[in-house]
VOPAGU-2260 file (C-alpha; in pm, 1 decimal, decimal comma):
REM VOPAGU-2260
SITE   aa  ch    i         X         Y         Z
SITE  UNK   A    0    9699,8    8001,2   17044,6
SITE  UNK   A    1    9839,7    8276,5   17280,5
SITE  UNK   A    2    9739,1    8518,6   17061,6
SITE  UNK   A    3    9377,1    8417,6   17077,7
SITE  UNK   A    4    9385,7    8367,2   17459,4
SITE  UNK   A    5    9504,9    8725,1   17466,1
SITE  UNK   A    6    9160,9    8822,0   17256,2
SITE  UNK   A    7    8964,2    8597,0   17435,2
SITE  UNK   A    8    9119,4    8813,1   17747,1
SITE  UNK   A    9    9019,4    9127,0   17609,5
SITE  UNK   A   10    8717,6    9056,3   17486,6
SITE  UNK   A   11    8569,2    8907,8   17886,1
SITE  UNK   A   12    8709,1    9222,6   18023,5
SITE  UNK   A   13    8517,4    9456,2   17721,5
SITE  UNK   A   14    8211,7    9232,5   17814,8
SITE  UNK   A   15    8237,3    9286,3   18178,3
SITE  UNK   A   16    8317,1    9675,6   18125,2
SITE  UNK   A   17    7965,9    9660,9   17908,3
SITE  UNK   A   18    7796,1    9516,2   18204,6
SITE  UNK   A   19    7883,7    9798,8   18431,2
SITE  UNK   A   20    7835,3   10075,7   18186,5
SITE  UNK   A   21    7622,1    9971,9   17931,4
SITE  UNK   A   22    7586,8   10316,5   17773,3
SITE  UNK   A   23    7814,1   10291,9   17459,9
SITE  UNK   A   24    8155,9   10323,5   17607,0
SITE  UNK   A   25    8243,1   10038,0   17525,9
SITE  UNK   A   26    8221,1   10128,8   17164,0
SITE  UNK   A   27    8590,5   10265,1   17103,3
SITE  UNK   A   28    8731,2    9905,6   17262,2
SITE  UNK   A   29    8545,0    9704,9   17097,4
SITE  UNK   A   30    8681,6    9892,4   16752,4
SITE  UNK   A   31    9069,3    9857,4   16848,9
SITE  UNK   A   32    8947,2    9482,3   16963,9
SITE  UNK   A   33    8826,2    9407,2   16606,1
SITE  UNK   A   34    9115,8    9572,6   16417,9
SITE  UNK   A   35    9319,3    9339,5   16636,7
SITE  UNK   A   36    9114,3    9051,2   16512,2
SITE  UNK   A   37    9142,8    9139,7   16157,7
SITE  UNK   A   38    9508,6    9203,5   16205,7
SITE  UNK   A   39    9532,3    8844,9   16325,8
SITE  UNK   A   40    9338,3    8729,3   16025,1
SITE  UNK   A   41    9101,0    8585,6   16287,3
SITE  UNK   A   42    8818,1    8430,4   16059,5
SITE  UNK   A   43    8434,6    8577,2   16174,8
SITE  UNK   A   44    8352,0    8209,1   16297,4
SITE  UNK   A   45    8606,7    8226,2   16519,4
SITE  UNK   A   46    8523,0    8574,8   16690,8
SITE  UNK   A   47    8164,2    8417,8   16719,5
SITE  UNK   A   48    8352,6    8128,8   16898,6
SITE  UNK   A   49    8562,8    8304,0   17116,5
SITE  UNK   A   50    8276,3    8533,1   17197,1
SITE  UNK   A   51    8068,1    8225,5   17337,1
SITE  UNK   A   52    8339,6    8099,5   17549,9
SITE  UNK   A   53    8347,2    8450,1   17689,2
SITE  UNK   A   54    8002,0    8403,2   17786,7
SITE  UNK   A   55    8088,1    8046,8   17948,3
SITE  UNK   A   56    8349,6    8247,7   18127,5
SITE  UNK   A   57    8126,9    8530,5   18278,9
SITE  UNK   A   58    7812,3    8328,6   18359,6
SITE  UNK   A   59    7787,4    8417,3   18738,6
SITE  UNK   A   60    7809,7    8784,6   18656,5
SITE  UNK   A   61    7545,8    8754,0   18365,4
SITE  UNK   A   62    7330,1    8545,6   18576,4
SITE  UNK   A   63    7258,7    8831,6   18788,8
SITE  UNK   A   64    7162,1    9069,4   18494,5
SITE  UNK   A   65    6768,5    9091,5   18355,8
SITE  UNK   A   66    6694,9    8928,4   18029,6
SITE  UNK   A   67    6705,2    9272,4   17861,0
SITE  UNK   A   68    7052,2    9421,4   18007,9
SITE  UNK   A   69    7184,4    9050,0   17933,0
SITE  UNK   A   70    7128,2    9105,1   17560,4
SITE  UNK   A   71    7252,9    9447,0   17556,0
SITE  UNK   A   72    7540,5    9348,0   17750,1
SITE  UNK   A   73    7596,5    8999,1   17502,4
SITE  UNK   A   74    7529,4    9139,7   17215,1
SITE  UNK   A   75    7664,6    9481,0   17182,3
SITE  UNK   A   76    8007,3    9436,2   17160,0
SITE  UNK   A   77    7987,3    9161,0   16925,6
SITE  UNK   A   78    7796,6    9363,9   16690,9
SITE  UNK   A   79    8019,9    9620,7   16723,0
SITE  UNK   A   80    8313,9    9440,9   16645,4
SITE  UNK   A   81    8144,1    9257,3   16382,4
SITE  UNK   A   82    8045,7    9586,1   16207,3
SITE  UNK   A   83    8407,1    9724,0   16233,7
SITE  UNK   A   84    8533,9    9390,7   16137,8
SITE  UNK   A   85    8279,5    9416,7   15801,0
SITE  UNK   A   86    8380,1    9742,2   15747,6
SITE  UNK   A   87    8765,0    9633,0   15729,2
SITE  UNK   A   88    8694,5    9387,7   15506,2
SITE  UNK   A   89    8535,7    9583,9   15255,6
SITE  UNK   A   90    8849,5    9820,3   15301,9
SITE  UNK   A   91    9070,8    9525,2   15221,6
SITE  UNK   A   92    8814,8    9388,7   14949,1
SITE  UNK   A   93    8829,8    9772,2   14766,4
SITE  UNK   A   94    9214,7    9783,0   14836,0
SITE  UNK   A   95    9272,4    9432,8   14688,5
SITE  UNK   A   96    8997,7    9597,9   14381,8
SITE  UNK   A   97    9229,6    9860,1   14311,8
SITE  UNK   A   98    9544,5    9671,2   14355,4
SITE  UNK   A   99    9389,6    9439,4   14058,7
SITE  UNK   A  100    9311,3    9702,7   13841,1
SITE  UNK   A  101    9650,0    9884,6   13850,5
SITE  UNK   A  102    9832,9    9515,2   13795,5
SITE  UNK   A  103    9557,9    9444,5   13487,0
SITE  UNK   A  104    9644,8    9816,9   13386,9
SITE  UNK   A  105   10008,0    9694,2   13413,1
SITE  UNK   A  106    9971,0    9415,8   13242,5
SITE  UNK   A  107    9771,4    9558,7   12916,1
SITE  UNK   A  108   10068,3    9829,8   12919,9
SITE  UNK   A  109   10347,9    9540,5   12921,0
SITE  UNK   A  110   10126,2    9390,1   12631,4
SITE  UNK   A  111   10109,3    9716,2   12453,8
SITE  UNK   A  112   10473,4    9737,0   12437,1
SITE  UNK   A  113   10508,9    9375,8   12400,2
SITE  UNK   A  114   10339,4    9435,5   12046,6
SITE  UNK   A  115   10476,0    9730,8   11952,7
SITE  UNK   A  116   10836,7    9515,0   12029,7
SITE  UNK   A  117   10677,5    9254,7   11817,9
SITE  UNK   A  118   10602,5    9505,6   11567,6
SITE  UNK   A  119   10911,7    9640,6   11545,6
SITE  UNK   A  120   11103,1    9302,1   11529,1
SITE  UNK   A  121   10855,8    9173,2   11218,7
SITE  UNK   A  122   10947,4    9498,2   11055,9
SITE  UNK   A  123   11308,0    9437,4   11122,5
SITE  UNK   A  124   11307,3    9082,4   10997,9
SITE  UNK   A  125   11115,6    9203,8   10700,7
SITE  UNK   A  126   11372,9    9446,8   10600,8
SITE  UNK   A  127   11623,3    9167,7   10667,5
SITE  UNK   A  128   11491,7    8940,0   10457,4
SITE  UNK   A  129   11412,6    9228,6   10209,1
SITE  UNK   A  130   11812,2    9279,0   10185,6
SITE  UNK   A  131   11884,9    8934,7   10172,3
SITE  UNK   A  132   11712,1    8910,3    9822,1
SITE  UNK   A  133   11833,2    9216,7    9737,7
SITE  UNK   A  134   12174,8    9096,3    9786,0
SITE  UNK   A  135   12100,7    8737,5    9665,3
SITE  UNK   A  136   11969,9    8942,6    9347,9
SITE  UNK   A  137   12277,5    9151,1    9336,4
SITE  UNK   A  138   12500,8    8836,0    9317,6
SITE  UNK   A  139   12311,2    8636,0    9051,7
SITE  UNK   A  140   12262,5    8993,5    8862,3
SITE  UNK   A  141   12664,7    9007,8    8875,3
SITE  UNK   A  142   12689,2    8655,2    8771,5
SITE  UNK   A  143   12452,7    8741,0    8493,5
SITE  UNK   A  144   12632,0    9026,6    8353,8
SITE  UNK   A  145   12969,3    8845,7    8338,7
SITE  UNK   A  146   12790,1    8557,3    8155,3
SITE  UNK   A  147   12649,5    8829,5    7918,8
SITE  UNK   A  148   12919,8    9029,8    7859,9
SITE  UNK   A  149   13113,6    8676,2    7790,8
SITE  UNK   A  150   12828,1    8575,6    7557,0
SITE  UNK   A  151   12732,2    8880,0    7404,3
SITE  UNK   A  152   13075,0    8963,9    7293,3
SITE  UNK   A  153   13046,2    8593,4    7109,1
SITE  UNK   A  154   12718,0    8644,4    6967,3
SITE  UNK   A  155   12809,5    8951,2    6819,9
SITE  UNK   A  156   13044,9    8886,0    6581,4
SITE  UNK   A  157   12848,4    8608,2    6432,9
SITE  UNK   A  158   12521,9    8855,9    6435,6
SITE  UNK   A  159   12733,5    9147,3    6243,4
SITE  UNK   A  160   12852,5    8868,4    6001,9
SITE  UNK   A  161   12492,5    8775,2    5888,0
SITE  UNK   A  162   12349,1    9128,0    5902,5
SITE  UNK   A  163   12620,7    9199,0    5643,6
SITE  UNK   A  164   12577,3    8907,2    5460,6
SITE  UNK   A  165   12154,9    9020,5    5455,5
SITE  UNK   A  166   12245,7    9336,1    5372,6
SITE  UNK   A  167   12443,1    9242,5    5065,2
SITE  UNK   A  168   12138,5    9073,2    4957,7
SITE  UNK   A  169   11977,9    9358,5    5044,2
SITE  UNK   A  170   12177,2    9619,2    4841,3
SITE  UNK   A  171   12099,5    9373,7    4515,7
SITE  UNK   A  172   11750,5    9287,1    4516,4
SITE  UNK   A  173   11459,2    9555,3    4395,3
SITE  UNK   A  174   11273,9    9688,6    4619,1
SITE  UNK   A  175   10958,1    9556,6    4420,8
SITE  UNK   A  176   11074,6    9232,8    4460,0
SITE  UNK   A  177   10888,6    9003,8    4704,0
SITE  UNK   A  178   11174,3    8899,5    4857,7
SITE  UNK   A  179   11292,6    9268,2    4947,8
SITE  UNK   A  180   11052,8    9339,4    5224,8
SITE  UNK   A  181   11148,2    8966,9    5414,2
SITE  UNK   A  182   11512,3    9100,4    5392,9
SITE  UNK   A  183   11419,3    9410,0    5551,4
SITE  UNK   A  184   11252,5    9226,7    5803,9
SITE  UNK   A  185   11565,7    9000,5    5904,8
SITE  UNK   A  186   11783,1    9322,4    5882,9
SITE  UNK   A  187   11545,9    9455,2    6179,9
SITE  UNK   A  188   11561,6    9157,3    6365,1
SITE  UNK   A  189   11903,2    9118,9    6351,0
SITE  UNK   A  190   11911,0    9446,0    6526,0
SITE  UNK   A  191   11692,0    9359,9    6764,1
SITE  UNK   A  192   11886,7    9045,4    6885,0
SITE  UNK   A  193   12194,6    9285,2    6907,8
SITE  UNK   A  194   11991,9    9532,4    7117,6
SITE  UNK   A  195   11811,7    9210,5    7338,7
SITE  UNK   A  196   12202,5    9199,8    7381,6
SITE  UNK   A  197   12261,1    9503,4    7485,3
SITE  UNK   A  198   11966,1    9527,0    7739,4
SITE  UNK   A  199   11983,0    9224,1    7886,1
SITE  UNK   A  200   12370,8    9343,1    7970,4
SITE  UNK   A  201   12300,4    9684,8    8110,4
SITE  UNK   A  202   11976,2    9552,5    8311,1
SITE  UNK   A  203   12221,4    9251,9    8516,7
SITE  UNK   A  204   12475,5    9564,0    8543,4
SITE  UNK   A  205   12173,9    9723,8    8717,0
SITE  UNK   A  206   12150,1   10030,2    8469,4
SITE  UNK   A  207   11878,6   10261,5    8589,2
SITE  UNK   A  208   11928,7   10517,9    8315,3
SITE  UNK   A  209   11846,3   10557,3    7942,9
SITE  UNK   A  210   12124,4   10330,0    7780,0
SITE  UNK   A  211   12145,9   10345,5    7442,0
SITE  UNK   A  212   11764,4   10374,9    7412,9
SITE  UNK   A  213   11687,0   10607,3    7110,6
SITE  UNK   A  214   11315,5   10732,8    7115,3
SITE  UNK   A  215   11143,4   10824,8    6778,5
SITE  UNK   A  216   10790,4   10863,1    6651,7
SITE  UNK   A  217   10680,7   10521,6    6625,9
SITE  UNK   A  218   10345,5   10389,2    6409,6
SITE  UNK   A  219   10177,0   10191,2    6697,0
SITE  UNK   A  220    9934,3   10017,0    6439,3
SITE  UNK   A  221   10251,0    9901,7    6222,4
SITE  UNK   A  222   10495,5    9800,8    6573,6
SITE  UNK   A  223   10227,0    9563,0    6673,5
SITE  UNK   A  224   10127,8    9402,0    6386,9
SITE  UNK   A  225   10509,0    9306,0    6315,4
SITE  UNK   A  226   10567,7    9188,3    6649,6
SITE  UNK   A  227   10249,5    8968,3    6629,9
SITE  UNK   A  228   10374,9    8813,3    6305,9
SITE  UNK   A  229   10699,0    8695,3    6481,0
SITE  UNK   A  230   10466,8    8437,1    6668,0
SITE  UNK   A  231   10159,5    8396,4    6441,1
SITE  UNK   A  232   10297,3    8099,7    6272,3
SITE  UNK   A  233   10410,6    7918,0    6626,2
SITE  UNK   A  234   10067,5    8003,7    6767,3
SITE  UNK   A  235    9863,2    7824,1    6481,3
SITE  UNK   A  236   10136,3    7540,9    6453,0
SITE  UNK   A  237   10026,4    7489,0    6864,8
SITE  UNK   A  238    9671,6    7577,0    6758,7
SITE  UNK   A  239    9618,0    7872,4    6967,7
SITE  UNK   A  240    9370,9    8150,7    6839,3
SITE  UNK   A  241    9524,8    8453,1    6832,7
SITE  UNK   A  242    9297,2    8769,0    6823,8
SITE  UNK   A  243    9418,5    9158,3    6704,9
SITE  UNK   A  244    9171,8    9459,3    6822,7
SITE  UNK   A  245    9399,3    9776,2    6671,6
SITE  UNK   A  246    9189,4   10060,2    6568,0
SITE  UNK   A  247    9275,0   10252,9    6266,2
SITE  UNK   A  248    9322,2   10551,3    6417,9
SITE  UNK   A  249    9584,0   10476,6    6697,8
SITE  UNK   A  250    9814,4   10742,8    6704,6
SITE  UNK   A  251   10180,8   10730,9    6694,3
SITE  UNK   A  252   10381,7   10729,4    7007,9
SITE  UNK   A  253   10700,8   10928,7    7115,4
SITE  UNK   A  254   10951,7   10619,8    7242,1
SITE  UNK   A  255   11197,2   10320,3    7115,1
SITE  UNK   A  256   11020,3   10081,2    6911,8
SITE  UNK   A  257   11305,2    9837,6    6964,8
SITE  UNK   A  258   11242,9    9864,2    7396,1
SITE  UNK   A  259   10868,4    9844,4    7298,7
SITE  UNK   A  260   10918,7    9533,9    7064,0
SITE  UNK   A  261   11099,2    9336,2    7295,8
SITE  UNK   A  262   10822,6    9437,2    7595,7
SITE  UNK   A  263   10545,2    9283,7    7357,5
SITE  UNK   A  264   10721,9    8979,4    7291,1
SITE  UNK   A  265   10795,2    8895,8    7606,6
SITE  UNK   A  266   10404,3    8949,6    7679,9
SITE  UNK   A  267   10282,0    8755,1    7435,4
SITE  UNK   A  268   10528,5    8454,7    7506,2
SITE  UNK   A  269   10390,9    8411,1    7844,5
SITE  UNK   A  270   10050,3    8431,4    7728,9
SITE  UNK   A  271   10165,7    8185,1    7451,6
SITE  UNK   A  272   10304,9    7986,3    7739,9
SITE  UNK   A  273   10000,8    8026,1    7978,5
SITE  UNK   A  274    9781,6    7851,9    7707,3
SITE  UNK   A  275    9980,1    7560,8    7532,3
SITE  UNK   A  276    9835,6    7340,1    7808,1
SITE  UNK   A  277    9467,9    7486,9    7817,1
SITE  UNK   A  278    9123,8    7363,0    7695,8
SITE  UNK   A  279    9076,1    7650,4    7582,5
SITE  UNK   A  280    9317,4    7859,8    7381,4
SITE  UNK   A  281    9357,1    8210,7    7319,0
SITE  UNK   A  282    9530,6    8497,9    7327,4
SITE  UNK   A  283    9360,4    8864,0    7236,4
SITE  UNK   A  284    9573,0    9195,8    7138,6
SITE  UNK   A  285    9404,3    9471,3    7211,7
SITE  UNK   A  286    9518,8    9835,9    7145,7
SITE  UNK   A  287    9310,3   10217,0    7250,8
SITE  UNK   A  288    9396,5   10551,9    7322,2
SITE  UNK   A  289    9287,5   10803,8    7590,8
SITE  UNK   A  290    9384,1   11119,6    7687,8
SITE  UNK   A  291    9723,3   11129,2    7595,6
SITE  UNK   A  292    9792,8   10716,7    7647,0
SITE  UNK   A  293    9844,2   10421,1    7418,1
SITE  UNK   A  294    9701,6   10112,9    7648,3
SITE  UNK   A  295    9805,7    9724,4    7500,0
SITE  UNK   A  296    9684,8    9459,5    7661,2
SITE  UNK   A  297    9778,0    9122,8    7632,4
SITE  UNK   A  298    9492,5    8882,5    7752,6
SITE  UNK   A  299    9526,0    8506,8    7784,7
SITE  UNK   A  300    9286,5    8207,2    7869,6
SITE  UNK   A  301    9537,2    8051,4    8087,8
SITE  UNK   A  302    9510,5    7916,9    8473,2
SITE  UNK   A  303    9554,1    8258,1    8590,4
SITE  UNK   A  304    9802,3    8380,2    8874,2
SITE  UNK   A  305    9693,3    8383,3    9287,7
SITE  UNK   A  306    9809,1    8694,2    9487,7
SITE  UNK   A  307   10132,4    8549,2    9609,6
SITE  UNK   A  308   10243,5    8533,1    9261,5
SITE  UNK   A  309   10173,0    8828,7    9128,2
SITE  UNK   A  310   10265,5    9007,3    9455,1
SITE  UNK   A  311   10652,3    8856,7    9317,0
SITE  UNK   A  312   10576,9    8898,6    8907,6
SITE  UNK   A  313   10799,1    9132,9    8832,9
SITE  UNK   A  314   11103,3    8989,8    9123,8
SITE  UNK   A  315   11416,8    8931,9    8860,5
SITE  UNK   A  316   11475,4    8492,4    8810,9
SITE  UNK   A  317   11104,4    8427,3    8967,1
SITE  UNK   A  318   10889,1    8156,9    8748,8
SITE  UNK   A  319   10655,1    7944,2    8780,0
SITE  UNK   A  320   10744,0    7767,9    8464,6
SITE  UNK   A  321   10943,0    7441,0    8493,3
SITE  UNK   A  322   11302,5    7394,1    8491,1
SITE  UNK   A  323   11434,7    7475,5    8137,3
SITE  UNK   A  324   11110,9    7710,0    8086,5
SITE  UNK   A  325   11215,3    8069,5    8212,9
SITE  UNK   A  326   11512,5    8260,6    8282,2
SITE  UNK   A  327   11236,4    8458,5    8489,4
SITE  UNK   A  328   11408,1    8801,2    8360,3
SITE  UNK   A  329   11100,0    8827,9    8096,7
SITE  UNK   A  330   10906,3    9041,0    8368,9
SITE  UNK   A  331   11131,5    9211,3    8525,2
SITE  UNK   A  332   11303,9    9374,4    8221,1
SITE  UNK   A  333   11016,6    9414,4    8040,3
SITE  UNK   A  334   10898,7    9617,0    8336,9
SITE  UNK   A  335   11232,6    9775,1    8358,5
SITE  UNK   A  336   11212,4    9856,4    7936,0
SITE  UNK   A  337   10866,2   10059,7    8042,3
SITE  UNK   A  338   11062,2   10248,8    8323,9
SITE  UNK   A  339   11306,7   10402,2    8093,2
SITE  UNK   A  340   11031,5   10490,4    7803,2
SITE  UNK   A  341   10818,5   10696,7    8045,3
SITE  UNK   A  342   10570,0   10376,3    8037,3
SITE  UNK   A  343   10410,1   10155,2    8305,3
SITE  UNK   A  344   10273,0    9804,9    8329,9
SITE  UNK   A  345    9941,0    9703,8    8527,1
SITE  UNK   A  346    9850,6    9318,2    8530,3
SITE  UNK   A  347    9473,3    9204,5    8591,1
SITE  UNK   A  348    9446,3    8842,9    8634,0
SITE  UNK   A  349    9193,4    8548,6    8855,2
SITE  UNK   A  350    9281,4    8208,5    8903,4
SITE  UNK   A  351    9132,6    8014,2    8689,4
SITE  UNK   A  352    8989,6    8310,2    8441,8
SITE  UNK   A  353    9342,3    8429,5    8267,3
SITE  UNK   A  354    9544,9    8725,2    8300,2
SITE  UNK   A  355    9554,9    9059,4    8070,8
SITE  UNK   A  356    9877,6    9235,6    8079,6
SITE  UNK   A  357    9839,4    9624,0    7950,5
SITE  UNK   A  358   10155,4    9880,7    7906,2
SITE  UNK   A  359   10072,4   10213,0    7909,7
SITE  UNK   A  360   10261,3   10439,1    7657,9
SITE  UNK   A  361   10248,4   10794,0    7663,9
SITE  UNK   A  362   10169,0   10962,8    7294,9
SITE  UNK   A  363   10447,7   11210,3    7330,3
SITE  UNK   A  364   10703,8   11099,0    7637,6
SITE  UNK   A  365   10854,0   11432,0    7638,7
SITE  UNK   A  366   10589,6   11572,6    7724,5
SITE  UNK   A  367   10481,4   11304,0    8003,4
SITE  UNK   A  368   10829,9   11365,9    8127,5
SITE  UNK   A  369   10763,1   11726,2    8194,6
SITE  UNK   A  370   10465,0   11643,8    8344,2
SITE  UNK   A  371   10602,6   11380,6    8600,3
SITE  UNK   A  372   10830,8   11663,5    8700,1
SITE  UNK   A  373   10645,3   11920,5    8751,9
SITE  UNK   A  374   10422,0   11695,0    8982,7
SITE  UNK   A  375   10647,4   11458,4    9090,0
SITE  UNK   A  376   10405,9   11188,7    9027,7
SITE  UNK   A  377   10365,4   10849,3    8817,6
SITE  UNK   A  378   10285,3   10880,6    8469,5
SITE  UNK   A  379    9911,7   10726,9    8373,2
């Protein structure tokens, strides 16, 4: 209240100084009078106020003015102040602008860093979690290979002892005897399940390198068609139709038809799996060649896999078969047998339309080898 008499105060004496000199001096006080105003956050209503009850105050003195000098002497200093009082506010109103844009500025740069903290902490937690498998991996890898060793060095001995005992056989039937050719057949297979051995071992030990892989020029045409026979008979007996597309002419390939073997049956064992429960039942073998590449593919009928699956298909102990189905290792050293032949694996598959498997084989790997070296890229 005392600070508004003191404006009321100022404002009858600018009034009365009007009066007497009514030829604009009264311009500069009535600018410091409405700085004071705004400085006192006086609101416009009540400068309109206090500049009636200045008029109540000086009514003698303005009662002895014309009508014309009373509105010049009324009614310039109030527009006066109002104008410098406007002109204030839109000072404040573009300072409080600016203020707003540099704290919206602020707060978009806070955000920008907020995210790229976010960012950083995903990526962080992601790595995290990407070691944590990776460990969790190593553990049940070193579990594995203890098991293995344990159980391979079992196996073996009784594996030796029938290869010998087939072999015996072997040495004492003729060749052009029927049986001949099905006791060269278990001789190879008993081979095999001493090499599975073997793999399996070295994989859980986390061998990266060539093992005791032996590559050789291997008859495509001839690998396949064996392997196939291994499940012919347990794909009719669970009436699955089993389809063979090998061209005559498929060359040979430079690599280890024993790694190679053991990729295809894993392949067609999951398609075999895929399809036992299906409608509609089938599994196709398909074989071509192209520039340099043997391509088999191993198409099924089956439910198919969703993106989250096969983002995790070749992860070591992932299934999605029930307990007692799958080690999970199928994948995952199959894709680790085409690693170390100078081959790849690509998987196609929809929910709901089946999946096709293909391994891509280079025709000579030494030569692929070079290759990847001298452009230190992926074979295809």
């Amino acid at each position: 209240m005392a600070v508004r008499d003191a404006i009321k105060e100022e404002y009858v004496a600018l009034l009365r100084a009007h009066m007497r000199k009514p030829t604009g001096e009264y311009l500069t006080g009535a600018a410091d009078l409405a700085r004071k105003l705004m400085t006192a956050d006086v609101p416009i209503e009540d400068i309109v106020a206090i500049h009636q009850e200045a008029l109540a105050d000086l009514a003698p003195e303005l009662a002895a003015n014309s009508s014309m000098e009373l509105v010049s002497a009324t009614l310039g200093p109030l527009a006066e102040v109002l104008r410098v009082c406007s002109l204030e506010i839109r000072a404040r109103a573009a300072e409080q602008e600016r203020a707003r844009d540099a704290a919206q500025q602020l707060i978009k740069t806070r955000n920008a860093e907020l995210e790229r903290t976010n960012s950083k902490l995903k990526e962080t937690m992601a790595q995290l979690l990407a070691t944590q498998r990776r460990v969790f991996q190593s553990e049940k890898l070193a579990a594995l290979g203890r098991l293995v060793a344990g159980v391979g060095h079992e196996l073996n001995n009784p594996i030796m002892g029938v290869l010998n005992y087939v072999q015996y056989c072997l040495e004492h039937t003729a060749e052009n005897d029927p049986r001949y050719s099905r006791l060269m057949k278990a001789v190879r297979e008993l081979e095999r399940c001493g090499r599975i051995i073997s793999s399996l071992g070295s994989y859980s030990r986390g061998s990266g390198g060539e093992g005791n892989l032996q590559s050789e020029q291997t008859d495509c045409r001839i690998l396949i068609t064996e392997t196939v026979e291994l499940l012919a008979a347990e794909l009719r007996r669970l009436n699955i139709k089993l389809t063979v597309n090998i061209p005559e002419d498929l060359p040979a390939i430079w690599t280890d038809p024993g790694a190679l073997r053991q990729i295809l049956l894993n392949l067609l064992t999951n398609a075999r799996d895929a399809v036992v429960e299906q409608e509609r039942k089938e599994v196709t073998v398909t074989a071509s060649a192209d520039e340099g590449w043997v391509a088999i593919a191993v198409a099924d009928t089956g439910c198919g896999m969703s993106t989250e699956v096969m983002n995790r298909l070749f992860d070591p102990f992932f299934t999605t078969k029930p307990v007692g189905g799958g080690t999970g290792l199928g994948m995952s050293i199959s894709q680790n047998l085409a690693k170390r032949v100078g081959a790849h694996i690509e998987v196609d598959s929809q929910v709901g339309e089946g999946t096709v498997v293909t391994v891509y084989l280079p025709v000579d790997r030494r030569a692929a080898a070079g290759a990847n070296q001298a452009t230190g890229t992926e074979c295809r």
